[in-house]
C-alpha positions as CSV (number, residue, x, y, z in Angstrom):
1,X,74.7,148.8,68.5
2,X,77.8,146.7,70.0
3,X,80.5,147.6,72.2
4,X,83.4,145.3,73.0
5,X,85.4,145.8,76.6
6,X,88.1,143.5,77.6
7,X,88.0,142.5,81.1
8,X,89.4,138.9,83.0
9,X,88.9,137.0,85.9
10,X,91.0,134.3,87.8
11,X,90.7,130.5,87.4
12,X,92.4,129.4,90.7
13,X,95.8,131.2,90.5
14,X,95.4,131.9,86.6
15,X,94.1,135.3,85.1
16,X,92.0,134.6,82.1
17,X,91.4,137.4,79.6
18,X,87.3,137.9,79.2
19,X,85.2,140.2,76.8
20,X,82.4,142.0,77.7
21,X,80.1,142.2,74.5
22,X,77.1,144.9,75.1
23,X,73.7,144.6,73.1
24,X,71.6,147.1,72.5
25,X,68.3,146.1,71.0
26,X,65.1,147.2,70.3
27,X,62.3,145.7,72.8
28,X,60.8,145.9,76.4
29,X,63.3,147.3,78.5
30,X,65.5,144.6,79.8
31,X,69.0,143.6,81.1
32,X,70.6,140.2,81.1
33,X,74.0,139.0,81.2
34,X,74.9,135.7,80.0
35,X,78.5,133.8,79.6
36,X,78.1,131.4,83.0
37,X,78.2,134.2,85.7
38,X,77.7,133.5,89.5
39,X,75.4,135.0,91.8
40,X,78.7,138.3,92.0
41,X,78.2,138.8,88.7
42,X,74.0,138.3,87.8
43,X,74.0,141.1,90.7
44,X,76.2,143.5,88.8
45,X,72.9,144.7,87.2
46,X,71.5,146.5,89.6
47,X,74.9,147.7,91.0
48,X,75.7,149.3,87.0
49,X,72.1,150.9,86.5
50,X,72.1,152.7,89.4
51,X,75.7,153.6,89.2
52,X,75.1,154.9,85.6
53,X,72.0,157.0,86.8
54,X,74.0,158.2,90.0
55,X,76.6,159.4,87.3
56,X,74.6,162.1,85.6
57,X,73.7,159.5,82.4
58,X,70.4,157.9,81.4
59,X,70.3,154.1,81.5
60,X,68.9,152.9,78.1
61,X,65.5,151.7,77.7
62,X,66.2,149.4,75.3
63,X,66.9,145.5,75.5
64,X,70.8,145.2,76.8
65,X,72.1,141.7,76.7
66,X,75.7,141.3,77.8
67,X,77.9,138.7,77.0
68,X,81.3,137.6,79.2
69,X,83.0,135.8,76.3
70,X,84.1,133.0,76.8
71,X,81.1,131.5,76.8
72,X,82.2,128.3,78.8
73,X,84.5,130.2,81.1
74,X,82.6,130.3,84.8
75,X,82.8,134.1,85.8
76,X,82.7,134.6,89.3
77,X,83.3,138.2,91.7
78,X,82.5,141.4,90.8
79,X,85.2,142.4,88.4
80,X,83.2,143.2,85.4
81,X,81.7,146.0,86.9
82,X,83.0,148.7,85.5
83,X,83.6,147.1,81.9
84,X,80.2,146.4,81.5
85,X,79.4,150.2,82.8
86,X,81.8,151.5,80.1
87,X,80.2,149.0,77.2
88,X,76.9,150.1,78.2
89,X,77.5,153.7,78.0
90,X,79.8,153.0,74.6
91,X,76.8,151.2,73.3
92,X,74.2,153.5,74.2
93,X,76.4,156.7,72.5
94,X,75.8,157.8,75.7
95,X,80.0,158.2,75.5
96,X,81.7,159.0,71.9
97,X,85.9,159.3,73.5
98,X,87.9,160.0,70.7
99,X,90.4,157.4,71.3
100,X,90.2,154.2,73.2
101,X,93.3,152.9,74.9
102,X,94.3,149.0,74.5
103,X,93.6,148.1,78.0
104,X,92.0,145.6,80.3
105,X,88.9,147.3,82.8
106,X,88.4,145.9,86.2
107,X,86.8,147.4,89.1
108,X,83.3,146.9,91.3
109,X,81.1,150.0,91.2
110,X,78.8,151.3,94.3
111,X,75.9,152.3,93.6
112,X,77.0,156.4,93.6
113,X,79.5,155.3,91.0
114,X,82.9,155.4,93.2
115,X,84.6,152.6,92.6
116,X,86.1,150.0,94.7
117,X,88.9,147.4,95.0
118,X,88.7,144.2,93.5
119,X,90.0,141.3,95.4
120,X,93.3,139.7,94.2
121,X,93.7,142.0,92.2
122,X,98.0,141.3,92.2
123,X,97.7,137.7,91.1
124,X,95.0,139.4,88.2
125,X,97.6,142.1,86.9
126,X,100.8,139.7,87.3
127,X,98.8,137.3,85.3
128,X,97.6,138.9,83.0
129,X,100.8,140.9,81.9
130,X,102.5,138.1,81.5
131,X,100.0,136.7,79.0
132,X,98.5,140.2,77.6
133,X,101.6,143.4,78.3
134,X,98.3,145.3,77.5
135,X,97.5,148.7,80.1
136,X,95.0,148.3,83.2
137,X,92.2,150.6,84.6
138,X,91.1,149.8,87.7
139,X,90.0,151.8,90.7
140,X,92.1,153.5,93.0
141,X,92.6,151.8,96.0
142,X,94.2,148.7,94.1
143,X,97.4,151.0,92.6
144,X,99.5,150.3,95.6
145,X,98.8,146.5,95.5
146,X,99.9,146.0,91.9
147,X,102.8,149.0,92.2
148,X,105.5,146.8,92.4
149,X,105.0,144.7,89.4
150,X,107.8,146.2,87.5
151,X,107.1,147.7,83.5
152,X,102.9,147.6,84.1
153,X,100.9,150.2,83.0
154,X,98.1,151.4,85.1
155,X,95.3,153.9,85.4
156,X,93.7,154.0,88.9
157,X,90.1,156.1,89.2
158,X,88.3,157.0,92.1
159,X,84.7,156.8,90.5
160,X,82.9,156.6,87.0
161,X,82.8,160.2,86.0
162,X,86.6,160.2,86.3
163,X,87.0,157.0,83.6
164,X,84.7,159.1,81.4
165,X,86.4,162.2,81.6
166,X,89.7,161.0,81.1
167,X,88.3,159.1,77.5
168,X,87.1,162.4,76.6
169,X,90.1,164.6,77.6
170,X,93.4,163.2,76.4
171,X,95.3,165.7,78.6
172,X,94.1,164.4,81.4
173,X,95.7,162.8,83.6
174,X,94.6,159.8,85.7
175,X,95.0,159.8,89.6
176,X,98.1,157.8,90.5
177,X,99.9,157.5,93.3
178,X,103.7,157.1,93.5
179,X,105.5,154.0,93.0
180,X,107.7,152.8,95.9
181,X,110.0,150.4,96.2
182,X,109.8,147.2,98.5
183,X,112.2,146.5,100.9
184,X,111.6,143.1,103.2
185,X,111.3,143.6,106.7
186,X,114.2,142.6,109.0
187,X,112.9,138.9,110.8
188,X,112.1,139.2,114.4
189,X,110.6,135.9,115.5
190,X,109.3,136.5,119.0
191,X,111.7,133.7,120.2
192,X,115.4,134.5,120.3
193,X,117.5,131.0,120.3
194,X,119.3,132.3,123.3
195,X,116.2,132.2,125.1
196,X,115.9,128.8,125.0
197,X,117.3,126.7,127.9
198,X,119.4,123.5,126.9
199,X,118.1,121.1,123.7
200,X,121.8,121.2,121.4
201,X,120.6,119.2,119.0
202,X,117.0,120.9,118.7
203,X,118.7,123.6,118.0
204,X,121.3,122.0,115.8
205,X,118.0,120.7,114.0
206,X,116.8,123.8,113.1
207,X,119.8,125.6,111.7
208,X,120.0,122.6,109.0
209,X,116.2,122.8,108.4
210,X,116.5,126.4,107.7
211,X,120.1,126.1,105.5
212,X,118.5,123.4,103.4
213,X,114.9,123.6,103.8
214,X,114.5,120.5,105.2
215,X,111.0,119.4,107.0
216,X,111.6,118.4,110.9
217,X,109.4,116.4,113.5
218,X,110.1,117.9,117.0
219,X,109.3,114.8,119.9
220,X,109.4,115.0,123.5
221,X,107.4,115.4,126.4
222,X,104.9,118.1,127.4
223,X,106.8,121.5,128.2
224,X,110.3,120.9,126.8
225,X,109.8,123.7,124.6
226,X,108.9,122.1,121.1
227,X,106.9,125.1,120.8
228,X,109.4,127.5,121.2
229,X,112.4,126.3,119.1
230,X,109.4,126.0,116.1
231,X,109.0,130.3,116.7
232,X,112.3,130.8,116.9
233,X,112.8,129.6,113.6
234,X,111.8,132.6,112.2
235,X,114.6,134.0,113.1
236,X,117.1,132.1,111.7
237,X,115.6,132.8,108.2
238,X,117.2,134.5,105.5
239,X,115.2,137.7,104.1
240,X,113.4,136.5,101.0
241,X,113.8,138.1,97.6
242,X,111.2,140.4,95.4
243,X,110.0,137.2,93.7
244,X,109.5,135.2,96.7
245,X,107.8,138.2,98.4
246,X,105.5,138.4,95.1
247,X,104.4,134.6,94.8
248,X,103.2,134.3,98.6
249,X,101.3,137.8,98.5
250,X,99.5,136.5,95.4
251,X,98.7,133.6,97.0
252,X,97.3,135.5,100.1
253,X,95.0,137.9,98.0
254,X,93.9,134.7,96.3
255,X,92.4,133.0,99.8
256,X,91.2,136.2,101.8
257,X,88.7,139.0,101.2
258,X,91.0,141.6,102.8
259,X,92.9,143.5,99.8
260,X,96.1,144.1,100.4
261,X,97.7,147.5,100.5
262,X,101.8,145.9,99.1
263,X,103.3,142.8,99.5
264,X,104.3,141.0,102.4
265,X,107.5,141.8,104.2
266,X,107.9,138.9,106.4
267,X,107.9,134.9,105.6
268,X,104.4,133.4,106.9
269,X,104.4,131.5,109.2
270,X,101.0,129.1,109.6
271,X,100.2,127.5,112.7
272,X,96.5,125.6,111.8
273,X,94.4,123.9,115.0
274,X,94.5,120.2,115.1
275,X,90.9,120.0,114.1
276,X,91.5,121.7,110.8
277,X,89.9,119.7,107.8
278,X,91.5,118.2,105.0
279,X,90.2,121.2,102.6
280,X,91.7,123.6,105.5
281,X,94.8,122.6,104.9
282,X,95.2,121.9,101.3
283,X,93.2,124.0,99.8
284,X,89.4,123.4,98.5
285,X,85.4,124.5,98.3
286,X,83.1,124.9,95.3
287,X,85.9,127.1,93.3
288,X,88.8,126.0,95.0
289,X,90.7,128.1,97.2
290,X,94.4,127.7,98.6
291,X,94.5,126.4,102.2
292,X,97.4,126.9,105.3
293,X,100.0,124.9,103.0
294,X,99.8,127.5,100.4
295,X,99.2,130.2,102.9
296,X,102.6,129.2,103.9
297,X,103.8,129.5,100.9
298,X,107.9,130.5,101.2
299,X,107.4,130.3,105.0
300,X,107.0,127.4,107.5
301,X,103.8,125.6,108.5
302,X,103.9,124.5,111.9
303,X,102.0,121.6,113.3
304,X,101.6,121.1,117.3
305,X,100.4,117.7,118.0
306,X,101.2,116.0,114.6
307,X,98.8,112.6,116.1
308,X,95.9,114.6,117.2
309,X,95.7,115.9,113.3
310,X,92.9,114.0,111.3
311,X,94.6,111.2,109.4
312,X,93.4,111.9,105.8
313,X,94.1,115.5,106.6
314,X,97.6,114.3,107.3
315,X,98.2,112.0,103.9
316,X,97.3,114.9,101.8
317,X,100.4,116.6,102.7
318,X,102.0,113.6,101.2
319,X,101.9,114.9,97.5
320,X,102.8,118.7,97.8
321,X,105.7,117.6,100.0
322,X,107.4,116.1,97.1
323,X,105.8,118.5,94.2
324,X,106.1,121.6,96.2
325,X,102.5,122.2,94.5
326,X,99.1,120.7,95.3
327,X,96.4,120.1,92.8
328,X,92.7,120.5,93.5
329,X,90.0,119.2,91.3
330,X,86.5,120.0,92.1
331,X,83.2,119.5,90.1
332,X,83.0,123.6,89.7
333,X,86.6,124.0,88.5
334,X,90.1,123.0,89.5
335,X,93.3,125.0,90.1
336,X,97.0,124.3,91.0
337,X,98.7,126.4,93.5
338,X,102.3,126.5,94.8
339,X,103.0,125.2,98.3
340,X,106.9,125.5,98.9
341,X,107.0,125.2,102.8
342,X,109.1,123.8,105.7
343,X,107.2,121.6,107.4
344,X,107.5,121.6,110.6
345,X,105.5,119.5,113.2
346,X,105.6,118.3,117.1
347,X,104.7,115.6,119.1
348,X,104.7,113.8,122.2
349,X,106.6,110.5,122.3
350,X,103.2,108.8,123.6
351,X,99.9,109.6,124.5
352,X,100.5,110.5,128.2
353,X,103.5,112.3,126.7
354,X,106.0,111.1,129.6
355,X,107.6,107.9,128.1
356,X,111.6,108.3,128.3
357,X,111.0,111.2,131.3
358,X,113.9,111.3,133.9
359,X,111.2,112.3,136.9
360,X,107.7,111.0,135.5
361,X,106.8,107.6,135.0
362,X,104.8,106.4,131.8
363,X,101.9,105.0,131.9
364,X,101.2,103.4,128.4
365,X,101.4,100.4,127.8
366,X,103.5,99.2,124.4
367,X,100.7,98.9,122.3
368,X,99.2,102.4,123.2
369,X,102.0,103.8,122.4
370,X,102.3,101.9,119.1
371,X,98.8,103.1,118.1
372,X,100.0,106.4,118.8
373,X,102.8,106.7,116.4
374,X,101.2,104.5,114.1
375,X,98.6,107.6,113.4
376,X,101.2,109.1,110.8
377,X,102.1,107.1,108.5
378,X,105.1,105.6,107.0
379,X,105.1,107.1,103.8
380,X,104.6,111.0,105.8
381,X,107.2,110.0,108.4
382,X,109.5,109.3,105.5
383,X,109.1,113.0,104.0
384,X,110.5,114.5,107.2
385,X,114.5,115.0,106.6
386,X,114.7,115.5,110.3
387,X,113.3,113.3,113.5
388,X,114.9,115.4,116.4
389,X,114.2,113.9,120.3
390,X,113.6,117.2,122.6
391,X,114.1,115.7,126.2
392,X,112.5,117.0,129.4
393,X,115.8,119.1,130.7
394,X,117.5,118.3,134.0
395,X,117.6,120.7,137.0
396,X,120.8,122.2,136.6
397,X,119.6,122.8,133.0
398,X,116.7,124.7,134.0
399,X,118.8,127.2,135.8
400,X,122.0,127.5,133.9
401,X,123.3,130.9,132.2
402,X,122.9,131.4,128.9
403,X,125.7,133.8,128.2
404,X,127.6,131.1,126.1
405,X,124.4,130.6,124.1
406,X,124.4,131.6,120.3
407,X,121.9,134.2,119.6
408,X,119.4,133.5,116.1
409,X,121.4,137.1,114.2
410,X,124.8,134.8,114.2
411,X,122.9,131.5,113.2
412,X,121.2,133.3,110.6
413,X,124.6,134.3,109.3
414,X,125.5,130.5,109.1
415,X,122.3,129.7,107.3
416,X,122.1,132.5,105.0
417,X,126.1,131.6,103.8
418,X,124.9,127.6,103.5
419,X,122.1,129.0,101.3
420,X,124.3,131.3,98.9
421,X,126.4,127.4,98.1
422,X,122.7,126.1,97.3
423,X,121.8,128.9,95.1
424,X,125.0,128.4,92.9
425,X,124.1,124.6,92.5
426,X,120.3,126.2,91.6
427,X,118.9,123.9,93.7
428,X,118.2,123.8,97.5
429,X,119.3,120.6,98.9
430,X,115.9,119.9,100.3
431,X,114.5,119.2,96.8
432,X,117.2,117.4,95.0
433,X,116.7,114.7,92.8
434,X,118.5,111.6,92.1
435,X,120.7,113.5,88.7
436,X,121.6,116.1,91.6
437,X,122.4,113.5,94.3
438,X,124.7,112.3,92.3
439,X,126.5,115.4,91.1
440,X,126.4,117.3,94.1
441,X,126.9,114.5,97.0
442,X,129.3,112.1,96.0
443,X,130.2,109.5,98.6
444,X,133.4,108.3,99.2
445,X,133.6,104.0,99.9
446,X,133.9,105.3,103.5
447,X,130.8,107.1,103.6
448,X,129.5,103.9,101.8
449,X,129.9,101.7,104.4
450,X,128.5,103.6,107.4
451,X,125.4,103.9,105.1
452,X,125.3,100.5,104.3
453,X,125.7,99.5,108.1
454,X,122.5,102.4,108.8
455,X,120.2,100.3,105.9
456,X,120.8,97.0,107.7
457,X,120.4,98.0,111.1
458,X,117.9,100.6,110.8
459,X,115.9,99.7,107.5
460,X,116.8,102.7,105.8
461,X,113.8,103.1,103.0
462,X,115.1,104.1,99.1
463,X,113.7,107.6,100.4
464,X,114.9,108.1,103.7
465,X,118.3,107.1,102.0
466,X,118.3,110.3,99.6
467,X,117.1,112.4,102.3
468,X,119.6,111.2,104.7
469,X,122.2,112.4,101.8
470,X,120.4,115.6,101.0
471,X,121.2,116.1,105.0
472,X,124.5,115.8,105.0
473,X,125.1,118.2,102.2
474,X,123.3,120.9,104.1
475,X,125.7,119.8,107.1
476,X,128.5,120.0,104.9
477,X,127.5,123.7,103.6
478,X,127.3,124.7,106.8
479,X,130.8,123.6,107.7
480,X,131.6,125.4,104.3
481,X,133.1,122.0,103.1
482,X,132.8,120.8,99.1
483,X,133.0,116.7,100.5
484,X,130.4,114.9,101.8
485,X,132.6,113.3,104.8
486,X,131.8,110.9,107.4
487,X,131.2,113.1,109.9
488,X,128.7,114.7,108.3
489,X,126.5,111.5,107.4
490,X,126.6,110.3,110.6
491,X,125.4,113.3,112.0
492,X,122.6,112.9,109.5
493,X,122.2,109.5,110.5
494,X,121.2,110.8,114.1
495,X,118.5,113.1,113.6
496,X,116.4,110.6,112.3
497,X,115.1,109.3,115.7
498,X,112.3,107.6,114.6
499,X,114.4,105.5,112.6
500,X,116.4,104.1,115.8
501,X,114.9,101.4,118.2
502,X,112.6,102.7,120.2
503,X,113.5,103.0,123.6
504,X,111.3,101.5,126.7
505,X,109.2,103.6,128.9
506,X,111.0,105.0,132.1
């Protein structure tokens, strides 16, 4: 006899539907399954027998062949479990439910028959109810993960003997627990901007990065607080919506054993070492798997020490800064996954890290410090919208009050009005294209010319162009003003240090 369960498995961030055909068939007692499954899945065997006989049932001793249809699709993790448990049992007559619901089976079973969570199992159930709006079993502990997809039907079951008493008794109802809604946690970066001594236009820096997502490159000398103004950004961050909340948590189930209890309530925020590997931040292995750039999906990725970064590590941002996706192609499979993040990276201005310091002297000598910058590249250096200097403060900086300082609540208020303009153009002004440009930042002849002057003196590339226009439109949302003025692109003008002359050592 033949039994037929539907099941699925994901294929980098895509749920693909598979069925689990059981064979039952006369000859030596056997069991093989077949349809390209990995070491996870070959080891179901044992896992289902002895789950089955822990049950109360008798395995068959017959020859049971299953197939994971299709055939070419690589299976990999221990989804199938429980499908293959039911097919078995179907097969065998072992089971005869009077009805069979139109659903999809996933779970792992122990080898008592409980049953336990699956990872990812929220990018499985989003998936797949976009392509199938078919009902899922699955075992308990996954309910409150895939709760909060709206309209999905679920049945969550502690063990084996519940999914077969609830095909046998329609009045039965299946353990499930209650529904609740998400709400996103209020931000509290652990660095309020009134903590920070001094650094204006640092700070200046980060409310546009945050109103327009625009990446930003911190410089300055050791212990001018580069590191804090990147954690206090945080906190100038608008709460993100249901959707957001929804992509990034899929995203983390997908990279991580850990299985998730809901979705994440507060933006990630990714600080890799400066040793991390190309594949550590992009994403890769035999099946690829996202890395810290998807991690930070809807969040900010923070780099200290930009140079000290491998340099092939570093060129592979290049792409998913301008897709806000990266593509990984390996010889086992490939996947795409989304990587929408502020960038945001530090670095010293040299590689004693005291050129331009009013009380230390450098020590590099012109080419050193050459070679040092030189280790990011043009083209990477030309993604970042902002190039802000963070100077080394003077004394009476160091111990002035702070009580005229703005604290991150009423900047956030600021950035959260410049988004609301964004969102009714639909796009944020981080990512606009040349058709938006147009539309949406129209210069006047006056803003003309102090652009032109910026290209001949400074060598403004095609690209550092736009994004020196997609600046000053965030500028001008946060000034609440419909015109691009001149003010506003010559503010944009100056925080792209990098762009200027560099200035000698002190």
């Amino acid at each position: 006899m033949i039994a037929k369960v539907e099941s699925a498995c994901l294929v980098g961030m895509e749920a693909e539907p598979v069925c689990v055909e059981v064979s039952l068939a006369k000859g030596l007692p056997s069991f093989s399954i077949v349809g390209l499954p990995d070491a996870a899945v070959r080891e179901s065997r044992d896992r289902v027998v002895a789950a089955i006989r822990n049950t109360g049932f008798e395995f068959p001793t017959r020859k049971v062949t299953v197939n994971l249809a299709p055939a070419e699709l690589r299976k990999e993790g221990a989804y199938f479990d429980l499908a293959i448990a039911i097919g078995i049992l179907m097969a065998s007559e072992a089971i005869q439910p009077p009805r069979w619901p139109r659903a999809l089976w996933l779970g792992e079973l122990a080898l008592d028959g409980s049953l336990r969570p699956v990872r990812a199992a929220l990018p499985l159930a989003r998936g797949l109810f976009e392509k199938l709006p078919q009902a899922l079993v699955l075992p308990y502990e996954n309910w409150q993960q895939i709760s909060c997809i709206e309209g999905l039907e679920a049945y969550a079951f502690r063990d084996l003997r519940s999914v077969v008493e609830w095909l046998h008794q329609s009045e039965l109802k299946p353990e499930i627990g209650k529904r609740t809604a998400w709400q996103p946690r209020s931000v509290r970066a652990s660095i309020d901007m009134a903590d920070i001594k001094g650094q204006a236009q640092a700070k200046r820096a980060l409310e546009i990065a945050a109103a327009g997502q625009h990446n930003l490159l911190l410089m300055g000398p050791p212990g001018t607080g580069k590191s804090m103004l990147a954690q206090a950004l945080p906190g100038i961050f608008p709460e993100w919506s249901y959707e957001e909340a929804l992509e990034a948590t899929q995203i983390h189930a997908l990279g991580s054993a850990y299985i998730a209890q809901s979705l994440l309530t507060e933006r990630p925020f990714r600080s890799p070492h400066q040793t991390a590997s190309p594949a550590a931040l992009i994403g890769g292995g035999e099946m690829p798997l996202p890395g810290e750039i998807s991690l930070a999906h809807q969040g900010i990725l923070f780099l200290d020490e930009l140079p000290e970064f491998r340099r092939d590590a570093l060129e592979a941002l290049r792409q998913p800064l301008e897709e806000g996706r990266v593509h990984l192609q390996r010889v086992r499979g490939k996947a795409v996954y989304a990587a929408q993040f502020l960038l945001v990276a530090a670095m010293n201005p040299c590689p004693c890290g005291y050129r331009g310091h009013p009380r230390k002297d450098c020590i590099c000598t012109e080419y050193q410090v050459q070679r040092y910058r030189s280790k990011i590249s043009g083209p990477l250096i030309d993604r970042m919208d902002l190039h802000v200097e963070v100077p080394a403060l003077k004394v009476d900086e160091l111990f002035k009050s702070q009580v005229s300082v703005e604290a991150s609540a009423a900047v956030q208020q600021r950035v959260i009005r410049a988004r609301h303009r964004q969102a009714l153009r639909g796009v944020p002004n981080a990512r606009m294209r040349g058709t938006d440009l147009k539309r949406y930042c129209p210069l006047s002849s006056t803003v003309k010319e102090i652009l032109g002057a910026a290209i001949d003196r400074l060598g403004f590339s095609a690209r550092a162009l736009d994004r020196v226009c997609r600046v000053a439109r965030t500028i001008a949302d946060l000034a609440a003003s419909d015109a691009v003025e001149s003010r506003h692109i010559a503010e944009a003008i100056q925080l792209r240090a990098l762009d200027r002359p560099a200035r000698a050592s002190h």
